[in-house]
C-alpha atoms as an extended CHARMM CRD file, in Angstrom:
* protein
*
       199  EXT
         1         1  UNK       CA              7.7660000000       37.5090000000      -14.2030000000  PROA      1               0.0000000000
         2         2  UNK       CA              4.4230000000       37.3750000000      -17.0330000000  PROA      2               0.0000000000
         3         3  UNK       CA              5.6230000000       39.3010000000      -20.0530000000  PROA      3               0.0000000000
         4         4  UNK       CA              2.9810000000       41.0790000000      -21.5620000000  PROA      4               0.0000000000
         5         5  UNK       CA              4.0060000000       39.4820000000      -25.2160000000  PROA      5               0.0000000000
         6         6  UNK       CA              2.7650000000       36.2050000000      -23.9990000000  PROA      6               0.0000000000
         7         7  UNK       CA             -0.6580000000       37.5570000000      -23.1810000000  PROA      7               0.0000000000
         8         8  UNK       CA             -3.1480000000       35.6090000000      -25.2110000000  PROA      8               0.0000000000
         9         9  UNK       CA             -5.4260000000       38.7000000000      -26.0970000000  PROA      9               0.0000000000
        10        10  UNK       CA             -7.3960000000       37.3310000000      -29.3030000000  PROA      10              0.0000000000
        11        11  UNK       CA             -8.3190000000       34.3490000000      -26.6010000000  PROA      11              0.0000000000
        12        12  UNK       CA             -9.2530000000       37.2020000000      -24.0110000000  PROA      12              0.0000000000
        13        13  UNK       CA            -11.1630000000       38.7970000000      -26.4530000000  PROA      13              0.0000000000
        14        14  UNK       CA            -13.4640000000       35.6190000000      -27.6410000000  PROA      14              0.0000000000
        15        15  UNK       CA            -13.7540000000       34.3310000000      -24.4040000000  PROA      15              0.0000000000
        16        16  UNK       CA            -15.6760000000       37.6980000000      -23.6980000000  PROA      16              0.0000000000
        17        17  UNK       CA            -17.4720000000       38.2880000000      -26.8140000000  PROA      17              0.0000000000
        18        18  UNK       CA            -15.7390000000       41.5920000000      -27.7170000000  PROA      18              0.0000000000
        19        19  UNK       CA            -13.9180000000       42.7280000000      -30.8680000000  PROA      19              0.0000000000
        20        20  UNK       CA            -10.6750000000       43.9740000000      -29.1280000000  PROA      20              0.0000000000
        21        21  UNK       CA             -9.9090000000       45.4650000000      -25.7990000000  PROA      21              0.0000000000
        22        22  UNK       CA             -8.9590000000       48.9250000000      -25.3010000000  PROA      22              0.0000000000
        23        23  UNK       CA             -5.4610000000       50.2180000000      -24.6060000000  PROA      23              0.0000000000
        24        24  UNK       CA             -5.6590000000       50.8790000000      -20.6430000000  PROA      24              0.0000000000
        25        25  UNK       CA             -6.9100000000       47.8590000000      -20.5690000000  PROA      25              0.0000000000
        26        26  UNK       CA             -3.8150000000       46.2820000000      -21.6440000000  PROA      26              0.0000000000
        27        27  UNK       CA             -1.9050000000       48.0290000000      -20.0930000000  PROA      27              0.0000000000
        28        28  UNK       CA             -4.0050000000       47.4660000000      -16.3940000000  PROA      28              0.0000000000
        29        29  UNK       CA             -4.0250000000       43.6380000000      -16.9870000000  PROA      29              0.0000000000
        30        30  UNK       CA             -0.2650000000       43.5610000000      -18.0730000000  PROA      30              0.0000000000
        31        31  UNK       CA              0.7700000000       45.7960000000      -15.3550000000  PROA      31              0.0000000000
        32        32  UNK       CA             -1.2820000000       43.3700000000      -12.7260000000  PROA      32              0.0000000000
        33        33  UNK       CA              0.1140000000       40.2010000000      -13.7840000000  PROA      33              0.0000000000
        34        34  UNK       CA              3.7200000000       41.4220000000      -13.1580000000  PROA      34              0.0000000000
        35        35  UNK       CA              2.3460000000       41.4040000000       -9.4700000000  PROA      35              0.0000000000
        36        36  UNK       CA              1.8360000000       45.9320000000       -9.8810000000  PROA      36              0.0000000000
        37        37  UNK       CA             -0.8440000000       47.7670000000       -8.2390000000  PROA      37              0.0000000000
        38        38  UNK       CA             -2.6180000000       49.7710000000       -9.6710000000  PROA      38              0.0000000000
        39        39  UNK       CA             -5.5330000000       52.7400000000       -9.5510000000  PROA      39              0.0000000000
        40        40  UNK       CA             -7.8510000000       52.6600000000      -12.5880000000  PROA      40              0.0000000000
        41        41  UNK       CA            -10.3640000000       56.3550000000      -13.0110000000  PROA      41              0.0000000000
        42        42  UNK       CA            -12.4650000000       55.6100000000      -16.5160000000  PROA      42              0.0000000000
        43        43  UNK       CA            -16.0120000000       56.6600000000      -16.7020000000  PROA      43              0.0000000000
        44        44  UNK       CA            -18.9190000000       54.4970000000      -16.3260000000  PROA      44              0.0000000000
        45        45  UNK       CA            -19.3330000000       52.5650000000      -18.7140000000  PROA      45              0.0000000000
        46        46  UNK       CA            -15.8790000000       52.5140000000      -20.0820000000  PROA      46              0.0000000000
        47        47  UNK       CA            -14.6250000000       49.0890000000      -19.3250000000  PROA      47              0.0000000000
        48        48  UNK       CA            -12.9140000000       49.1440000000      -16.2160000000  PROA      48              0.0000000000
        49        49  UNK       CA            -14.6660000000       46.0160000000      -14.8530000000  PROA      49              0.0000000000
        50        50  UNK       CA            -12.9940000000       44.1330000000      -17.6840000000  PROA      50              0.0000000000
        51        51  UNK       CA             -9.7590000000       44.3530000000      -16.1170000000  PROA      51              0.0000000000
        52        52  UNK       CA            -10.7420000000       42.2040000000      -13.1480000000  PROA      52              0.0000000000
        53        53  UNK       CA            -12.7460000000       39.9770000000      -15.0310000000  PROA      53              0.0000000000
        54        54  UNK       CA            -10.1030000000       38.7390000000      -17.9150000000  PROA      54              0.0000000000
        55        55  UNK       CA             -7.6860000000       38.2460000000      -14.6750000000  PROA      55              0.0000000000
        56        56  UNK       CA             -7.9190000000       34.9180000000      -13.8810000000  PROA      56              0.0000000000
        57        57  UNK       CA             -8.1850000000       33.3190000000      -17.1050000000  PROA      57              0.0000000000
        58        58  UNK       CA             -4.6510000000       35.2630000000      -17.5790000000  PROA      58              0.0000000000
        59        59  UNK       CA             -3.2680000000       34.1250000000      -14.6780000000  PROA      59              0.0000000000
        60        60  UNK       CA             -3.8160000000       30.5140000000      -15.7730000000  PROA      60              0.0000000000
        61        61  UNK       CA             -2.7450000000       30.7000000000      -19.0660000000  PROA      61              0.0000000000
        62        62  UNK       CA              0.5760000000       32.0810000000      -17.7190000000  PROA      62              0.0000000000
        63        63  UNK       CA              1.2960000000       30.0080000000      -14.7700000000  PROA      63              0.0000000000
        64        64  UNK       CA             -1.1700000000       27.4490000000      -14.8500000000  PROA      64              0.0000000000
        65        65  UNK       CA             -3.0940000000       27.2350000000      -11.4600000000  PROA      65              0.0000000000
        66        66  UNK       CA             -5.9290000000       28.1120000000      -10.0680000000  PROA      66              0.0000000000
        67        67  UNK       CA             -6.4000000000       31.6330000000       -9.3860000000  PROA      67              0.0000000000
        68        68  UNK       CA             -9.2810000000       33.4550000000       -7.5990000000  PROA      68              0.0000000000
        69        69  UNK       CA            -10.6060000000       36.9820000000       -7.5520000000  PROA      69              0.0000000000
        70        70  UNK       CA            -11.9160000000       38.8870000000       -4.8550000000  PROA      70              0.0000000000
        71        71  UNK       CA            -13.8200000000       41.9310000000       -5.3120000000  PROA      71              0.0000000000
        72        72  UNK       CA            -14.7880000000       44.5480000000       -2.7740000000  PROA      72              0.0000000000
        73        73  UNK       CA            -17.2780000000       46.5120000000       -3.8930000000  PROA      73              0.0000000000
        74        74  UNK       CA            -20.5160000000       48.6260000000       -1.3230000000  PROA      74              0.0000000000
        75        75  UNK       CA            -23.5300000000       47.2390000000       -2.8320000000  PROA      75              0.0000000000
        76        76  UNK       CA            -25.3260000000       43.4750000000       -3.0110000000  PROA      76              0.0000000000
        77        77  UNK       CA            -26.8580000000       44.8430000000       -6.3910000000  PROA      77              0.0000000000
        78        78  UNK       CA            -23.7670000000       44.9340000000       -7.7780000000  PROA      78              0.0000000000
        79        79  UNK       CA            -22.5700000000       42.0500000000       -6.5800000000  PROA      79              0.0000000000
        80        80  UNK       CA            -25.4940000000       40.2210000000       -7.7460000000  PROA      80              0.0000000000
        81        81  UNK       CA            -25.3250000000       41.7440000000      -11.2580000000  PROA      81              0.0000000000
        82        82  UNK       CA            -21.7290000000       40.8110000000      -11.9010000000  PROA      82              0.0000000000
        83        83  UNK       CA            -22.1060000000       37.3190000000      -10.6620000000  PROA      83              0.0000000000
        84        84  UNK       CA            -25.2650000000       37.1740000000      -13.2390000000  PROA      84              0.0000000000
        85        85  UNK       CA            -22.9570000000       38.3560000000      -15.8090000000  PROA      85              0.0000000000
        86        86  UNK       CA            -19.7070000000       36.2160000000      -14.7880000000  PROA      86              0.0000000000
        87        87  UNK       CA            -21.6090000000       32.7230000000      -14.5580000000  PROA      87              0.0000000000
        88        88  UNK       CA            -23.1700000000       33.5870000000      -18.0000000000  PROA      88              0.0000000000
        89        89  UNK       CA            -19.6560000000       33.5840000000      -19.3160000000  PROA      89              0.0000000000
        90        90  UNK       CA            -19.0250000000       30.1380000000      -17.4370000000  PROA      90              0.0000000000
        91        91  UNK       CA            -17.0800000000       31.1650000000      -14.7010000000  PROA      91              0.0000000000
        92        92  UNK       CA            -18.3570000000       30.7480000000      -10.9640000000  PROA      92              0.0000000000
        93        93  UNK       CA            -18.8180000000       33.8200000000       -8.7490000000  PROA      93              0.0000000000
        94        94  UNK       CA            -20.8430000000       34.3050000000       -5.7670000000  PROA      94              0.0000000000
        95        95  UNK       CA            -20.9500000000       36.7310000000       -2.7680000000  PROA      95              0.0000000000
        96        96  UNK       CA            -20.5610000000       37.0220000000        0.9440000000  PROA      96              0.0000000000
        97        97  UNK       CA            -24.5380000000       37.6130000000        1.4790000000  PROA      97              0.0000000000
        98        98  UNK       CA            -26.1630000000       34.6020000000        0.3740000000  PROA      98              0.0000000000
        99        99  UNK       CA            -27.5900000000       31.4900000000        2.0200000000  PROA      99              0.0000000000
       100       100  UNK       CA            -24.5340000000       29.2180000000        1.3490000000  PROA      100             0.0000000000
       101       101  UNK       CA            -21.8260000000       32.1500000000        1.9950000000  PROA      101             0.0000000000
       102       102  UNK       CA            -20.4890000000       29.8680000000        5.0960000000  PROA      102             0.0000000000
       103       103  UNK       CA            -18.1240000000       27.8100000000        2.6190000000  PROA      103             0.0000000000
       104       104  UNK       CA            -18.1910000000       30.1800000000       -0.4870000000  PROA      104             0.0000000000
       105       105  UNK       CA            -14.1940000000       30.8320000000        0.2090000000  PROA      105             0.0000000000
       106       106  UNK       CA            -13.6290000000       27.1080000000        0.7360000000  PROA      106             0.0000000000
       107       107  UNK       CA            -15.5110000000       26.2340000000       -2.6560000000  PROA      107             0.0000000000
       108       108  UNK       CA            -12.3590000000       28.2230000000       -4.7330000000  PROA      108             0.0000000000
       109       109  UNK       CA            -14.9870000000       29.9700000000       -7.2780000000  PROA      109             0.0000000000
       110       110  UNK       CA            -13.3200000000       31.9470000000       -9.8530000000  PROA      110             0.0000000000
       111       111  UNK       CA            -14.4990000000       35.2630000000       -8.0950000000  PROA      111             0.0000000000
       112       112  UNK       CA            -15.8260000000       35.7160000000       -4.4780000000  PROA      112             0.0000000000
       113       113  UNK       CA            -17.7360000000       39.3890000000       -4.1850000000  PROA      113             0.0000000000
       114       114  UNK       CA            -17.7570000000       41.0930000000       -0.6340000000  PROA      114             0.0000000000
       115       115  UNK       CA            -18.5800000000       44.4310000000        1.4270000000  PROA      115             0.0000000000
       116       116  UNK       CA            -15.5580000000       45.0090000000        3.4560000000  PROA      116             0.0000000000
       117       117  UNK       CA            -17.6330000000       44.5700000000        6.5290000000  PROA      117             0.0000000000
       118       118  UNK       CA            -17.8100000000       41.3150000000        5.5900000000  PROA      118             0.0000000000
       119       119  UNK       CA            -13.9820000000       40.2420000000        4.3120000000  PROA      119             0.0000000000
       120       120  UNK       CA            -12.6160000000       42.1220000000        7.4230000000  PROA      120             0.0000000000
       121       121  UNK       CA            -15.1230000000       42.1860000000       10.1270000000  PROA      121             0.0000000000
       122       122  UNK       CA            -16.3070000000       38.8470000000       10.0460000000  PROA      122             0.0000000000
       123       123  UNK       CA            -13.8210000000       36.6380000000       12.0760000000  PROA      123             0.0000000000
       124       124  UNK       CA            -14.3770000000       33.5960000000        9.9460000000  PROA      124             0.0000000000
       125       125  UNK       CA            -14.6420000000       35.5780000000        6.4130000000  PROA      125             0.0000000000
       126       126  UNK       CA            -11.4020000000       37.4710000000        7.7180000000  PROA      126             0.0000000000
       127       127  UNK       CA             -9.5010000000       33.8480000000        8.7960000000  PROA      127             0.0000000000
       128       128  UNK       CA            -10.2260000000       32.3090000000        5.7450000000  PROA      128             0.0000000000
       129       129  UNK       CA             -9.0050000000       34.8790000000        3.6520000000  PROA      129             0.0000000000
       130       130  UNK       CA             -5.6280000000       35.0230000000        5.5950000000  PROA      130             0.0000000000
       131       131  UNK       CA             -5.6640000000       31.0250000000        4.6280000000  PROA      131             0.0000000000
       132       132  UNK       CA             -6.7740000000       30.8760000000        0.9130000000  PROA      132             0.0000000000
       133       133  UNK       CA             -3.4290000000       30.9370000000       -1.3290000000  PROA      133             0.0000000000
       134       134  UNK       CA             -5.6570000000       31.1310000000       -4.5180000000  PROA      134             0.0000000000
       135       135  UNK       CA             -6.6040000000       34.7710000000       -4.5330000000  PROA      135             0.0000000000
       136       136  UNK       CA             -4.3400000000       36.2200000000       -7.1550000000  PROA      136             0.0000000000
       137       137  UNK       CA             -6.3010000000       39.6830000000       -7.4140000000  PROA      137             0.0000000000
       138       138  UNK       CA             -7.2950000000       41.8990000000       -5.0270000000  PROA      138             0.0000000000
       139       139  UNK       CA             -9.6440000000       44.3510000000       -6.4110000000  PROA      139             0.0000000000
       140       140  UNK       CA            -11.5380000000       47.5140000000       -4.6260000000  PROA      140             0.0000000000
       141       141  UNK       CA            -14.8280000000       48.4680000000       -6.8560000000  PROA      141             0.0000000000
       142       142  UNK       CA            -15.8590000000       52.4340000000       -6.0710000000  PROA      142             0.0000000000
       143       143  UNK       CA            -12.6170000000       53.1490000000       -4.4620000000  PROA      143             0.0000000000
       144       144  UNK       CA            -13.0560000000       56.6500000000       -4.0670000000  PROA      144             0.0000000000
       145       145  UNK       CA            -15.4820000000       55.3700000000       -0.9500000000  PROA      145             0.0000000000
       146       146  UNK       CA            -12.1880000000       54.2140000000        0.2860000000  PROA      146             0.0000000000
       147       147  UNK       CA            -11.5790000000       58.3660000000        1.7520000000  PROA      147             0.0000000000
       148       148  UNK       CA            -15.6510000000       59.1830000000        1.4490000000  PROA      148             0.0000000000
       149       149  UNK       CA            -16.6240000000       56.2470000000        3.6930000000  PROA      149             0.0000000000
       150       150  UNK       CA            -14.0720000000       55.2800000000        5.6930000000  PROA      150             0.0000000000
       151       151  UNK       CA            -12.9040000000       58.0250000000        7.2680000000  PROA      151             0.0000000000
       152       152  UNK       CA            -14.2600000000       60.6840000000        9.9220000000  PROA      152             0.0000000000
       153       153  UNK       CA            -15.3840000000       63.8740000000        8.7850000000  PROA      153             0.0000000000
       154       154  UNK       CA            -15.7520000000       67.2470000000       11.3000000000  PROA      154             0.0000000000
       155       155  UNK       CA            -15.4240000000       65.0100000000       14.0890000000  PROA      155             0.0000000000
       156       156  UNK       CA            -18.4820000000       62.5040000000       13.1810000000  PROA      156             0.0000000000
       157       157  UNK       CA            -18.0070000000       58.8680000000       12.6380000000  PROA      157             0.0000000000
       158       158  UNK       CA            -17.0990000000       58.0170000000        9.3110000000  PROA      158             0.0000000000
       159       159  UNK       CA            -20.6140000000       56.6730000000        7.3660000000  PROA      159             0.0000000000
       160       160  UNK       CA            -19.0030000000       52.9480000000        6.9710000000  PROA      160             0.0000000000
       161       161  UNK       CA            -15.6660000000       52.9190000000        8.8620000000  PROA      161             0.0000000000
       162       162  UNK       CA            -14.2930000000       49.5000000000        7.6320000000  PROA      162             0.0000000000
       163       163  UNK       CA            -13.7900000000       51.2090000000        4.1780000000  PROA      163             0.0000000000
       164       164  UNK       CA            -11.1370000000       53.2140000000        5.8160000000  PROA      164             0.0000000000
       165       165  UNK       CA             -9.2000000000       49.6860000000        7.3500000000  PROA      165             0.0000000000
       166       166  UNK       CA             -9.1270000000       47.8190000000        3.9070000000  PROA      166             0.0000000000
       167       167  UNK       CA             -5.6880000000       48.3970000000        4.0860000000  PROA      167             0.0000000000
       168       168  UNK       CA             -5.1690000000       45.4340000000        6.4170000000  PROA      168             0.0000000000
       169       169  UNK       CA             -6.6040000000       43.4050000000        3.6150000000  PROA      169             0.0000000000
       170       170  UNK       CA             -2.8940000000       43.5090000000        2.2740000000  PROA      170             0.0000000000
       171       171  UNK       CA             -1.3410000000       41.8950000000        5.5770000000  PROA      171             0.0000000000
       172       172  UNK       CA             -3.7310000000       38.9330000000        4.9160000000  PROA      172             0.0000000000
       173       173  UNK       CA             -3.3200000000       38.3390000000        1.2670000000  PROA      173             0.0000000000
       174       174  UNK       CA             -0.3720000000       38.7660000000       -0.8000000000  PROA      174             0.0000000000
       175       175  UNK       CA             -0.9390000000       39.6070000000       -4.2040000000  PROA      175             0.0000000000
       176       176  UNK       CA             -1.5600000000       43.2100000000       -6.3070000000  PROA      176             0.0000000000
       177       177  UNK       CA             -4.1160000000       45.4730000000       -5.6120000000  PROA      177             0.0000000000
       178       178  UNK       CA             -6.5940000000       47.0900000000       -8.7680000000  PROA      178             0.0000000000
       179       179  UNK       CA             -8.5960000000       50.3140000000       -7.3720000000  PROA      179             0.0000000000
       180       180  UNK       CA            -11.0590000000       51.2220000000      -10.0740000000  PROA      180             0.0000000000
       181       181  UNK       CA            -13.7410000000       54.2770000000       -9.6300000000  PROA      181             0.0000000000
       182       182  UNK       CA            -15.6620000000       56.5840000000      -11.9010000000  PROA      182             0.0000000000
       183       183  UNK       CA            -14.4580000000       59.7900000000       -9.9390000000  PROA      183             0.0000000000
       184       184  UNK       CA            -12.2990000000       62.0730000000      -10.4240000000  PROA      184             0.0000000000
       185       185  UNK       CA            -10.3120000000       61.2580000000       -7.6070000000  PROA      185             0.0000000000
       186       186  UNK       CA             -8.3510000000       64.6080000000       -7.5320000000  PROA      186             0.0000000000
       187       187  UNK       CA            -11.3190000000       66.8100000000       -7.4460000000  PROA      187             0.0000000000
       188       188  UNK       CA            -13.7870000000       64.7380000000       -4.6680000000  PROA      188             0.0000000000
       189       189  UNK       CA            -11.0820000000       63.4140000000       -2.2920000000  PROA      189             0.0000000000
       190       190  UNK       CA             -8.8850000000       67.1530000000       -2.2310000000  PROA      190             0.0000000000
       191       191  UNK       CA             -5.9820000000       64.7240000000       -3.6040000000  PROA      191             0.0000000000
       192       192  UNK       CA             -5.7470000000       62.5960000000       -1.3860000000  PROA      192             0.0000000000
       193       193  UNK       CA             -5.1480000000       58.8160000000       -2.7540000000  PROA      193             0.0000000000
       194       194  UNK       CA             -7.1160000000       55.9480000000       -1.6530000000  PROA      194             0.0000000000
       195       195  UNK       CA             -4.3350000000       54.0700000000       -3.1580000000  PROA      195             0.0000000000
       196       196  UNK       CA             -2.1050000000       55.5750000000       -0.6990000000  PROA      196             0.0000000000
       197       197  UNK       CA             -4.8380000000       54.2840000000        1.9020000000  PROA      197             0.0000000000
       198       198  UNK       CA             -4.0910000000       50.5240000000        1.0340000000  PROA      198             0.0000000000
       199       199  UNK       CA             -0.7580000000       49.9310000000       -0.4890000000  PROA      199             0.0000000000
């Protein structure tokens, strides 16, 4: 088991151009690479995104081998902006969207990017991520869409119903889960837990 004492944070912290990184974050990436879930509310803005992205370069320093990412997150802007951002910081990162997306779970990059439509509902996408061994971090961006999306409301259809079955992302995978959102997940979901949803 990773003891957080043997977390390089001064090489985090160059590696990402920032003077140190805040105390939740810590505490997320230490709690992570003891294999923990766990469900991140900060504001926008407030560095919860950093918790993903220092994973992998944790996860080699402490066991050394190769460890991929995969985010699931509603929107190809976002996608697009934090590949922009990763590959500027010399990591690879792409997302299930693009012209070459056919091998982009084969190629091992450092962080693959998805819409759950694609990771589950795609019978390729969904039988190469029961195959992969190198994802290390499952992470769901905007998880309060998690209850919002993904499930039925007054007897409608829920807006996009695979949010609601990315809990059978865990029976594919087997590694810890990070749900990160800017809501207050106690006041828009009527307490339920999206965590509760998935792990």
């Amino acid at each position: 088991m990773a003891s957080s004492s043997a977390i390089d944070y001064e090489m985090i912290c160059a590696k990402f151009n920032i003077d140190e990184l805040k105390e939740f974050q810590k505490d997320t990436i230490s709690n992570l690479v003891k294999g923990r879930d766990v469900f991140l509310s900060v504001k926008t803005g407030g560095g919860k995104s950093l918790c993903y992205q220092t994973f992998g370069v944790i996860w080699r320093q402490l066991h050394d081998e190769n460890c991929q990412v995969l985010v699931v997150t509603p929107l190809i802007s976002i996608m697009k902006e934090q590949c922009q951002y990763l590959s500027s910081l010399g990591f690879t990162a792409t997302y299930i969207g693009k012209d070459e997306d056919v091998i982009c779970l084969e190629e091992r990059f450092d962080f693959l990017f998805s819409s759950p439509e694609n990771i589950l509902g795609v019978s390729a996408y969904r039988g190469m991520l029961s195959r992969n061994e190198s994802i290390k971090l499952l992470v769901v961006d905007e998880a309060h869409t998690v209850l919002h999306w993904g499930e039925s409301d007054a007897g409608e259809a829920p807006f996009r119903a695979w949010y609601g079955k990315l809990g059978e992302a865990r029976s594919l995978i087997s590694c810890p889960l990070l749900l990160i959102t800017a809501k207050n997940i106690k006041q828009s979901c009527n307490i339920k837990s999206p965590k509760r949803q998935l792990c």
